[in-house]
C-alpha positions as CSV (number, residue, x, y, z in Angstrom):
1,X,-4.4,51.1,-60.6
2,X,-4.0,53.2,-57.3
3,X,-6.0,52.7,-53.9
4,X,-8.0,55.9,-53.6
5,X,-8.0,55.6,-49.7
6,X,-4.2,54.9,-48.9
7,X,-2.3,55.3,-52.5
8,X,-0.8,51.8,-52.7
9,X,-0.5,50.0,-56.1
10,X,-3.6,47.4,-56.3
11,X,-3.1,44.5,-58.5
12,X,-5.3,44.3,-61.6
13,X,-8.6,42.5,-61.2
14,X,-8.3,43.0,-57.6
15,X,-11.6,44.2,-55.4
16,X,-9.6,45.0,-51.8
17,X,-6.6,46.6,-51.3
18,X,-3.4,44.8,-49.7
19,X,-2.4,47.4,-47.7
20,X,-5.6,48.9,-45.6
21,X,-8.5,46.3,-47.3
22,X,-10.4,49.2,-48.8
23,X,-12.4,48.4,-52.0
24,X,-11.4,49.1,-55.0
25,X,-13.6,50.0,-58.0
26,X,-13.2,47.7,-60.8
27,X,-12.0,49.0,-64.2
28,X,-14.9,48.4,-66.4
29,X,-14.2,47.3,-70.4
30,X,-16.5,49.4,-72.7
31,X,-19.2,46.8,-74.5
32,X,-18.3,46.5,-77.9
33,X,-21.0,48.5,-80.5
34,X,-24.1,46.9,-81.1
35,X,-26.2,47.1,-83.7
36,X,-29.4,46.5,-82.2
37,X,-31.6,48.8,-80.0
38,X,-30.1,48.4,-76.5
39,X,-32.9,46.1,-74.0
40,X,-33.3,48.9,-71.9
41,X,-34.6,50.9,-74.8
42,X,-36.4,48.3,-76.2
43,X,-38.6,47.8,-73.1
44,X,-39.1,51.5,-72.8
45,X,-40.6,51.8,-76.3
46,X,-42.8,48.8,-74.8
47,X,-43.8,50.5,-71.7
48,X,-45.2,54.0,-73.8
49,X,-47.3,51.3,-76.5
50,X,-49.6,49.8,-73.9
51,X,-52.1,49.2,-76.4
52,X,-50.3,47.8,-79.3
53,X,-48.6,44.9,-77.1
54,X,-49.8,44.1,-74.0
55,X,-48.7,40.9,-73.9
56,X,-45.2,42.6,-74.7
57,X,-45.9,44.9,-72.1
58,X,-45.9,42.4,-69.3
59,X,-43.2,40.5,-70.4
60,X,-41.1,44.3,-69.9
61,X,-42.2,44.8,-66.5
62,X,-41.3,41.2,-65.3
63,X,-37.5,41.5,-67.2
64,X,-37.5,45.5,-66.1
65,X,-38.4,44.1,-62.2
66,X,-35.9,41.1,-62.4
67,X,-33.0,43.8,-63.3
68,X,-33.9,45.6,-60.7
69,X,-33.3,42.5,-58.1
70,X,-30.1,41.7,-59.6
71,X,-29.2,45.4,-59.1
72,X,-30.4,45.4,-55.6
73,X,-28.7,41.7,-54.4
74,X,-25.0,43.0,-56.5
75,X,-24.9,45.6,-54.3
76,X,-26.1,43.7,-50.4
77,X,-23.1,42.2,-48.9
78,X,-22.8,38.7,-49.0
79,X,-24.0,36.5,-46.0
80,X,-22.6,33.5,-44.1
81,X,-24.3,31.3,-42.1
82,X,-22.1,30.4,-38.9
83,X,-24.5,27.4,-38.0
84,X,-23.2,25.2,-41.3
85,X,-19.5,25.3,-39.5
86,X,-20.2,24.3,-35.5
87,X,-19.9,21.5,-34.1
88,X,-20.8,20.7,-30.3
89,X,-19.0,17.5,-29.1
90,X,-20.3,16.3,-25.8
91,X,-18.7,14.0,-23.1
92,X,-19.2,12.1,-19.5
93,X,-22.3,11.3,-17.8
94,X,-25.3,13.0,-17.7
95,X,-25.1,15.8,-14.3
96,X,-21.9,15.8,-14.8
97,X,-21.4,15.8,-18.5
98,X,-18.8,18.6,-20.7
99,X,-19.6,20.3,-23.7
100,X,-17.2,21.8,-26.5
101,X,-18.0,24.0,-29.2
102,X,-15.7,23.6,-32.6
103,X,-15.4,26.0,-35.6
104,X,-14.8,24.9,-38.7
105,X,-12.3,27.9,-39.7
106,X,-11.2,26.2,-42.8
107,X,-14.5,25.6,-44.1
108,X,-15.8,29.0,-43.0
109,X,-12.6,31.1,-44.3
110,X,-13.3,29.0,-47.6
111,X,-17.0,30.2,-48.0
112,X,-15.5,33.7,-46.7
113,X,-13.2,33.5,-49.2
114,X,-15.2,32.7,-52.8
115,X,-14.0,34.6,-55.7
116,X,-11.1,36.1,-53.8
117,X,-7.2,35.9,-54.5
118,X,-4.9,34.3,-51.9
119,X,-3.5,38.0,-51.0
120,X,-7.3,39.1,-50.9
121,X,-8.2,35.9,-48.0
122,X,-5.1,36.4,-45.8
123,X,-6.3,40.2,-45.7
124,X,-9.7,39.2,-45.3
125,X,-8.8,36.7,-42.4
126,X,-6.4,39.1,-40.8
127,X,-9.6,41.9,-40.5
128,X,-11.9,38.9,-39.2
129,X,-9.1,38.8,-36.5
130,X,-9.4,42.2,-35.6
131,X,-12.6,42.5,-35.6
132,X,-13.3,41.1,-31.8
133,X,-14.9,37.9,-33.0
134,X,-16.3,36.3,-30.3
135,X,-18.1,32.8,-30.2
136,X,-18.7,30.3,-27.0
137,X,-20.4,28.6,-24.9
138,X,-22.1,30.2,-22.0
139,X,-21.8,26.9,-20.0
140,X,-19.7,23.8,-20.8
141,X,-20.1,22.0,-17.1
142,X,-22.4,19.7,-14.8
143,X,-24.2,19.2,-17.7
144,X,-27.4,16.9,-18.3
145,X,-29.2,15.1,-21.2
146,X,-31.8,18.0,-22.2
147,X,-30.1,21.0,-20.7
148,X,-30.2,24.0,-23.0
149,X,-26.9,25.9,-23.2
150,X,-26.4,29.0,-25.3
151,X,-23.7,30.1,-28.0
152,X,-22.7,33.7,-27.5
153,X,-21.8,35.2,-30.8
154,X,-20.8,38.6,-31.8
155,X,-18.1,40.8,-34.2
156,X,-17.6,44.2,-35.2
157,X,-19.9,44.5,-38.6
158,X,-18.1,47.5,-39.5
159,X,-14.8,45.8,-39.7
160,X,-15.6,43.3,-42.3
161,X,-18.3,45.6,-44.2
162,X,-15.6,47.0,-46.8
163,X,-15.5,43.7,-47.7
164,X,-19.2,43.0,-48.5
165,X,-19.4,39.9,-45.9
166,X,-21.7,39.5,-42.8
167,X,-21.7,36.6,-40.8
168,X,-25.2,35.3,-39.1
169,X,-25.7,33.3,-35.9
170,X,-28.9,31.4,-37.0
171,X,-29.6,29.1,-33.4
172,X,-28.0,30.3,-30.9
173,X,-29.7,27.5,-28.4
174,X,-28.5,23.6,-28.5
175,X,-30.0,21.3,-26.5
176,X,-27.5,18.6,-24.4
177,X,-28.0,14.8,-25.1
178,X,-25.9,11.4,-25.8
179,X,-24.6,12.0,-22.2
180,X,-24.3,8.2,-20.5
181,X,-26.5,7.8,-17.7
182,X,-24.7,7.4,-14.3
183,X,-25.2,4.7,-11.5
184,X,-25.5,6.6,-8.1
185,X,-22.9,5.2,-5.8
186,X,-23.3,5.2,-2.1
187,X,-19.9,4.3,-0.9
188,X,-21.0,4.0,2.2
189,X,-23.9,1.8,2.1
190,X,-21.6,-1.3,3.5
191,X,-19.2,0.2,5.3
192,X,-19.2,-1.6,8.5
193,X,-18.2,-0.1,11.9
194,X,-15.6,-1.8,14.6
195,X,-14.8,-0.3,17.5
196,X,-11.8,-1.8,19.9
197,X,-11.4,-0.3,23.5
198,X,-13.8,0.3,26.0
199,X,-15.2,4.3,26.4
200,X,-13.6,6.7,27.0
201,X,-10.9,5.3,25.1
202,X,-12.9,3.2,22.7
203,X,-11.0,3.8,18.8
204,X,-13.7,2.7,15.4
205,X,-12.2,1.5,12.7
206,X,-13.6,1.4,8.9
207,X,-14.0,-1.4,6.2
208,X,-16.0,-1.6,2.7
209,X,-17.9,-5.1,2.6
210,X,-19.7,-4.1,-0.9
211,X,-17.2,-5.9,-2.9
212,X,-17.4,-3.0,-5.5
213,X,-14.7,-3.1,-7.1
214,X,-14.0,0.7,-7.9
215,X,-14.4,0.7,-4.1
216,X,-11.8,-1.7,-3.5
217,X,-9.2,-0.2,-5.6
218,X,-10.2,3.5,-5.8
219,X,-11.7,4.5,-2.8
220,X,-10.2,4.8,0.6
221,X,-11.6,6.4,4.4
222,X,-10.3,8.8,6.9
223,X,-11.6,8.7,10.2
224,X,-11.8,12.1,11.8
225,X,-12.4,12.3,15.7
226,X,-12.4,8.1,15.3
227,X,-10.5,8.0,19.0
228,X,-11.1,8.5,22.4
229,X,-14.6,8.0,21.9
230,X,-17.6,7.3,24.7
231,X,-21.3,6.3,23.4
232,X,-23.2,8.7,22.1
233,X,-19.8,10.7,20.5
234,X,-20.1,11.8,17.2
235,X,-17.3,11.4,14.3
236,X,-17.2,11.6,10.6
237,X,-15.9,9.3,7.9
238,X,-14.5,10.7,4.6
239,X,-14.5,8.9,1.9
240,X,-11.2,9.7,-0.6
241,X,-11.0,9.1,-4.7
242,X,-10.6,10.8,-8.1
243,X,-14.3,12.1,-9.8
244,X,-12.2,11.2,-12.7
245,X,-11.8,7.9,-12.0
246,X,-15.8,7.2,-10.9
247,X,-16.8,8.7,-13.9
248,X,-14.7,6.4,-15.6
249,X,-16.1,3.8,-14.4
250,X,-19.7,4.7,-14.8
251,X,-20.5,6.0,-11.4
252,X,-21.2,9.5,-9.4
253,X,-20.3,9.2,-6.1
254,X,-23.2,10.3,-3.7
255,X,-21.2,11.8,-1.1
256,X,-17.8,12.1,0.0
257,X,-18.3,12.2,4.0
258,X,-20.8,11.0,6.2
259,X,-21.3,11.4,9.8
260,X,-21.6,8.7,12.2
261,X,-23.0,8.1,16.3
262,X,-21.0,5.7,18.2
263,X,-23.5,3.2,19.7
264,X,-23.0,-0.4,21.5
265,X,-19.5,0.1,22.2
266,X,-17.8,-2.9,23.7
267,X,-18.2,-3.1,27.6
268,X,-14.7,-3.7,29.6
269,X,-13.5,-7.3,30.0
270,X,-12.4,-8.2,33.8
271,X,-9.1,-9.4,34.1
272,X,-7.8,-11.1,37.6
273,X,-4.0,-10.2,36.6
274,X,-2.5,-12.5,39.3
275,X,-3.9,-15.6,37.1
276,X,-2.3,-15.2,34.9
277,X,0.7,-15.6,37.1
278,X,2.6,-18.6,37.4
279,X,5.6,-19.2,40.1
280,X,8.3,-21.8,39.9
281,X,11.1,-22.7,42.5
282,X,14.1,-24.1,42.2
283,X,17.5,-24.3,44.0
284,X,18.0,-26.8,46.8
285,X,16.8,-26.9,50.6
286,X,17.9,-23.3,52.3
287,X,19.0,-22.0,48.9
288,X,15.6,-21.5,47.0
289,X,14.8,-19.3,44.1
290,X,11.3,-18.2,43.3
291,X,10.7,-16.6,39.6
292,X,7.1,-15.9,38.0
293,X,6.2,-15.8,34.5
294,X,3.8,-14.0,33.1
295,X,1.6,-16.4,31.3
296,X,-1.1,-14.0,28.8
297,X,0.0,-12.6,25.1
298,X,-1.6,-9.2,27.0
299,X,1.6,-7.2,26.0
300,X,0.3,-3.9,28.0
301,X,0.3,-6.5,30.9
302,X,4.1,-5.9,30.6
303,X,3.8,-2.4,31.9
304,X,2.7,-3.7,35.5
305,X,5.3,-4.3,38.3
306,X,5.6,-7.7,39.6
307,X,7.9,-8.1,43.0
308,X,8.2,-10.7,45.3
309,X,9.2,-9.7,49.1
310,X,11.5,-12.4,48.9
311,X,12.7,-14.5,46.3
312,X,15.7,-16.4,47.4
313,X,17.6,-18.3,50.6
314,X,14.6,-19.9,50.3
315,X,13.6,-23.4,52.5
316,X,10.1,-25.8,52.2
317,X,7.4,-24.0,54.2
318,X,8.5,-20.0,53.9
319,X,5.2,-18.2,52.6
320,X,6.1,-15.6,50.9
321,X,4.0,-12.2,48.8
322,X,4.3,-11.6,45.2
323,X,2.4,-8.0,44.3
324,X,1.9,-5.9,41.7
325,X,1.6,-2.3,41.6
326,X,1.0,0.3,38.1
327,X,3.9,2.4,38.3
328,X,2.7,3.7,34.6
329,X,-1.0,4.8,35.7
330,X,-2.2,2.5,32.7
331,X,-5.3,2.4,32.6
332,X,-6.6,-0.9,31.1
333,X,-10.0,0.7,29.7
334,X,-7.9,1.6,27.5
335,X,-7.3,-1.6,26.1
336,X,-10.8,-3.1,26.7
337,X,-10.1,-4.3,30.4
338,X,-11.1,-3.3,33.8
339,X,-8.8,-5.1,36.5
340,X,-10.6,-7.5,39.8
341,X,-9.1,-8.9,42.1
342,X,-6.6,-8.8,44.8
343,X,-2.8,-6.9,43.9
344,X,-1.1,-9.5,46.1
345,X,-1.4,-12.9,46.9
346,X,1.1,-15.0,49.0
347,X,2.5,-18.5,48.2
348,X,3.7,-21.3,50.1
349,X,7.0,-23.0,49.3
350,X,7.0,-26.4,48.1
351,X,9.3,-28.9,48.6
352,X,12.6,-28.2,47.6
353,X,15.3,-29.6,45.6
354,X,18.5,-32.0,46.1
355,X,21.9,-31.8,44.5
356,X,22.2,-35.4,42.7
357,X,25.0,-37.3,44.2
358,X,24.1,-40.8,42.8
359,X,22.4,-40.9,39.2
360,X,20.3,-43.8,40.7
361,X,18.2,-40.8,42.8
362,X,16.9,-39.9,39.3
363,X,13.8,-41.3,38.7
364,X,13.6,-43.9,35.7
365,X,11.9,-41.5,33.3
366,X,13.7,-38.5,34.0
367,X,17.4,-40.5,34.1
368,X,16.2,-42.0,30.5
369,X,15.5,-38.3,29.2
370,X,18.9,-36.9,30.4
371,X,20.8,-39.4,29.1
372,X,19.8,-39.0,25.6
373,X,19.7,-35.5,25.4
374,X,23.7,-36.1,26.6
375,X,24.3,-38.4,24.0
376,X,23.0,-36.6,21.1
377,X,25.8,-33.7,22.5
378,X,28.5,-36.2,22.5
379,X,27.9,-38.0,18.9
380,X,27.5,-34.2,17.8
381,X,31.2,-33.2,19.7
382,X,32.3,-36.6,18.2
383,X,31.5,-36.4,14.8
384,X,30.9,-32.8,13.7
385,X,33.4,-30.8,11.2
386,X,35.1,-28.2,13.0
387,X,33.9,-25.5,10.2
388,X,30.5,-26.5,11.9
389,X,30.8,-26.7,16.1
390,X,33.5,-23.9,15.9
391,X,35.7,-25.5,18.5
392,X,38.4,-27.1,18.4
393,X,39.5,-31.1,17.3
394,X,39.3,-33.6,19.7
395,X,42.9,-34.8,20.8
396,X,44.1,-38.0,21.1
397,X,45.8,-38.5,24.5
398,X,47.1,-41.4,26.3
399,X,49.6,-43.7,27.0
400,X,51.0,-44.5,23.7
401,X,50.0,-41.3,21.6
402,X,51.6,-37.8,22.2
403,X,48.5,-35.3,22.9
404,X,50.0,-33.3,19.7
405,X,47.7,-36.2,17.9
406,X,44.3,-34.4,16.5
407,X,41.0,-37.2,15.7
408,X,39.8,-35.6,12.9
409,X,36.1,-34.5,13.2
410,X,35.6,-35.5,9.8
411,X,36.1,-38.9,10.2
412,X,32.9,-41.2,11.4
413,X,33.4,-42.9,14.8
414,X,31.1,-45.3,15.4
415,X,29.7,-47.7,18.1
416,X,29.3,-44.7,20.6
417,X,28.1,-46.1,24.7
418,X,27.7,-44.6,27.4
419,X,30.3,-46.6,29.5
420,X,29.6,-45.1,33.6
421,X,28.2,-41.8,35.3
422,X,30.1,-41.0,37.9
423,X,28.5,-38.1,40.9
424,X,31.5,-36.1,42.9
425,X,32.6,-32.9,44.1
426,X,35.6,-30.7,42.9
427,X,36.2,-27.9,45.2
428,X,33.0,-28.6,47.3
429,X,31.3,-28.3,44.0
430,X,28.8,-31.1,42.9
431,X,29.4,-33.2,39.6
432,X,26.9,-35.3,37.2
433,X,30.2,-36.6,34.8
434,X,29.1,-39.0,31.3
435,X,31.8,-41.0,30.4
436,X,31.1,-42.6,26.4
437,X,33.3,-44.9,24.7
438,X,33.2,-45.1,20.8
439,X,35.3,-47.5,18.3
440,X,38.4,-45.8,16.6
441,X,39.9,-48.7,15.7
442,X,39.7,-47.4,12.0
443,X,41.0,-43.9,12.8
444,X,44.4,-43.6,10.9
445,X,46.2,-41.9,14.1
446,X,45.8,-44.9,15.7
447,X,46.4,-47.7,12.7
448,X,49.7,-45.4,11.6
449,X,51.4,-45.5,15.0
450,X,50.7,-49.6,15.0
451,X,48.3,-49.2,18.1
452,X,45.8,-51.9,19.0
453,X,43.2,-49.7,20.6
454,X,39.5,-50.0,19.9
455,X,37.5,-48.2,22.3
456,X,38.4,-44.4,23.2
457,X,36.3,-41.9,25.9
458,X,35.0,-38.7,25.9
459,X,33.2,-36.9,29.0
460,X,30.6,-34.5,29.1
461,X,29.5,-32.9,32.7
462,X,27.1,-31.0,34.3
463,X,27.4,-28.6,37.3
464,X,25.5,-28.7,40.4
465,X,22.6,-30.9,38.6
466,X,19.6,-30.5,41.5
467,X,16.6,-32.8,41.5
468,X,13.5,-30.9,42.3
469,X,10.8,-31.8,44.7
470,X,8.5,-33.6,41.9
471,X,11.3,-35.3,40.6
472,X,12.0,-33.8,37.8
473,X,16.0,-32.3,36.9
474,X,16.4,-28.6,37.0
475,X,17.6,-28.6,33.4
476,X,16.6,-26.7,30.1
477,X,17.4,-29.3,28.0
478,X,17.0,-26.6,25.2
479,X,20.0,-24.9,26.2
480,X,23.3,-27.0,26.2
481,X,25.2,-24.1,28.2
482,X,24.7,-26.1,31.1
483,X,26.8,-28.9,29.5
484,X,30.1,-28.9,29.0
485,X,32.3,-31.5,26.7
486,X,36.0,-31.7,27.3
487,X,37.8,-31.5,23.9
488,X,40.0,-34.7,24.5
489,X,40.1,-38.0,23.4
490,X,41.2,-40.7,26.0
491,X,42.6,-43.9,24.2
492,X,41.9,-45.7,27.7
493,X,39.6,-45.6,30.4
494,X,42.5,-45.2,32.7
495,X,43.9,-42.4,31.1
496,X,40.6,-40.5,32.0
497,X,40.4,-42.2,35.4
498,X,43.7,-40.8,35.8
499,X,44.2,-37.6,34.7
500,X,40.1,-36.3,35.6
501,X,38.3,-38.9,37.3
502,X,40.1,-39.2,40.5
503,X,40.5,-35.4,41.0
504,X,36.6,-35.7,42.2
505,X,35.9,-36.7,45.7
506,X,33.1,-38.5,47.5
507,X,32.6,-40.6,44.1
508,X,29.2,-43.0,43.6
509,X,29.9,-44.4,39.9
510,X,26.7,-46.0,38.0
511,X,27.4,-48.4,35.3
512,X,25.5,-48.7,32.9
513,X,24.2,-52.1,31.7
């Protein structure tokens, strides 16, 4: 069998054609020869003898009318109702829910598809593809519980009509529900305000106190024109985070910025900057230094310029100025201050220190101080690895041992005194000299050389030590820089007095008890 429209071979039994879709007309088998009258005939003949068989005669009309109606639904095309094969999933919170529309195509194609071949389906989809179907939403967005939203729905009729199908859009209205309902966040309900600086410099800074946690992990604020503000200025806070995320989390955020009037702002501290001023002297009588320290954790106090109009050569009564002037232009609004108070005041020199030429001029207190801040240095020089002091070993000198001999700094020494403290000058230069004996009778470059000696010195010394006027030493005992340790080891007393000792002049020697 031939397609009438396009000529191509249709396979038997076949209502479309492959090629072009057209339908074919089915080759009819001739009813095999029947005896009896044919039922058309037979209700004919009832029809014309009313009167013999009325009751007959009913009967034929109802079987004559329900030929007709199978007649008249062979021929209408068949129809599919679209509605049995959408679904419409929706999601989010309500205001802000989505909506998506699904087609069953298997399903459909299936019902589309009764009684047909595979060949005949796959040429009936193919036409429903061409045939500008169209089916959507007309709004999937911002949607609520009990919004109406409308399925558009339309195709070219005439493109599947060949094929004796029509497909029928019964509602075309759906009504929006199973949203969740969303909680209404403010984010800026308890958002507290702190402002630093005095106007017109005054700066606000932001923080959340709700203790929400989306908030706290998915929220954070800008400041915009948060600076240089003066009361009564106006600036805005913005408030940054993923919709995503809130709607995660249940929540629609109210609004995203907010604007703000700065009220209250702090007023100026004063600040007397020469209080915070402290001035020390030291140096002797005629030779005077005055220094200041600045005594605040202030930093921009930094900036200022402090300067004395004279600071040393300085003797007990001079009165001398110490300003300060802003070579920056700071101004401390800036930083919350306004400064009082006078740029200058003068100060009056105290009494002056003494270069200590007998260690008996030290007061009791002080002396006791000094001396065990020096013996903690000499046990350290005495004992330490070299590894650990980075010097060198202490070498053994005298009269019996070459000076080649090294006292290894890892050996213990033990019974460590302070034996004298002598005062002198070298070169017009004043002396504070420690002398400390220790017990090295043990040490085995003494025992190996078959020496009897059991008491060895060291010396430490200080350089130009000065009592000040309130009888205290001029000496950071933080800072050991001041005190020097000779790297030798004396087996005698008079090896030390010999080869150090007497080079000092005008000598006073305290011994101590």
């Amino acid at each position: 069998m031939f397609c009438e429209k396009c000529g191509k071979e249709v396979e038997s039994g076949s209502r479309f054609c492959q090629n072009c879709g057209a339908t074919v007309a089915v080759e009819t088998v001739p009813a095999a020869a029947s005896t009896g009258v044919p039922i058309g005939q037979k209700v004919a003949a009832l029809l014309k003898d009313k009167k013999k068989a009325p009751i007959v005669y009913g009967v034929g009309a109802a079987i004559l009318a329900a030929i007709v109606l199978i007649i008249v639904l062979v021929s209408l095309p068949r129809t599919v109702v679209l509605d049995d094969y959408i679904t419409i999933q929706y999601d989010g919170l309500s205001t802000v829910g989505t909506a998506e529309l699904e087609l069953d195509e298997e399903g459909l194609m299936k019902d589309l598809g009764k009684d047909l071949t595979m060949k005949e389906l796959n040429t009936l989809y193919a036409a429903l593809m061409k045939a500008d179907f169209k089916l959507e939403l007309d709004t999937t967005e911002n949607l609520s519980n009990g919004d109406n939203i409308h399925i558009t729905f339309s195709y070219n009729e005439e493109a599947l009509k060949q094929y004796d199908v029509r497909i029928k859009l019964k509602k075309d209205t759906r009504t929006v529900e199973g949203l969740q309902e969303p909680v209404f966040l403010d984010v800026f309900e308890k958002l507290e305000l702190t402002y630093e600086g005095c106007a017109p410099y005054t700066k606000v800074t932001v923080t959340d106190t709700s203790g929400n946690p989306f908030i706290q992990d998915y929220v954070t604020y800008r400041v915009e024109n948060g600076t240089k503000l003066s009361e009564g200025s106006e600036f805005t806070v913005h408030a940054s985070y993923s919709d995503y995320d809130a709607n995660e989390k249940g929540y629609i955020v109210k609004e995203s910025s907010k604007k703000y009037i700065a009220v209250n702002l702090p007023q100026p501290k004063e600040l007397d900057v020469l209080s915070y001023i402290t001035v020390d002297f030291s140096g002797i009588e005629g030779r005077g230094v005055a220094k200041y320290t600045l005594d605040s954790e202030l930093s921009f106090l930094s900036r200022l310029r402090f300067t004395f109009n004279k600071s040393s050569s300085l003797k007990e009564g001079d009165v001398i100025t110490l300003s300060y002037t802003n070579p920056y232009n700071m101004d401390p609004l800036e930083y919350g201050y306004t400064f009082t108070g006078a740029t200058a005041k003068q100060i009056t020199v105290p009494k002056l220190g003494a270069y200590v030429t007998d260690f008996s001029q030290i007061p009791e207190a002080e002396g006791t101080k000094l001396l065990k801040w020096v013996e903690e240095r000499a046990r350290y020089y005495l004992t330490a690895e070299k590894s650990k002091n980075g010097m060198e070993s202490m070498k053994l000198t005298g009269t019996d041992y070459s000076s080649g001999n090294e006292l290894s700094h890892a050996e213990a020494t033990g019974n460590v005194k302070l034996h004298s403290v002598v005062a002198g000058k070298r070169y017009s230069t004043q002396y504070l000299v420690f002398v400390y004996t220790f017990d090295i009778t043990k040490h085995p470059n003494v025992t190996e050389n078959g020496g009897n000696v059991t008491n060895a010195c060291i010396y430490l010394y200080l350089t130009k030590p000065v009592l000040k006027g309130d009888g205290t030493l001029d000496v950071d005992y933080t800072d050991h820089g001041d005190l020097y340790c000779k790297t030798t080891c004396y087996l005698t007393y008079e090896a030390l007095e010999s080869e150090y000792l007497k080079t000092l002049t005008e000598q006073v020697v305290y011994t101590a008890q």
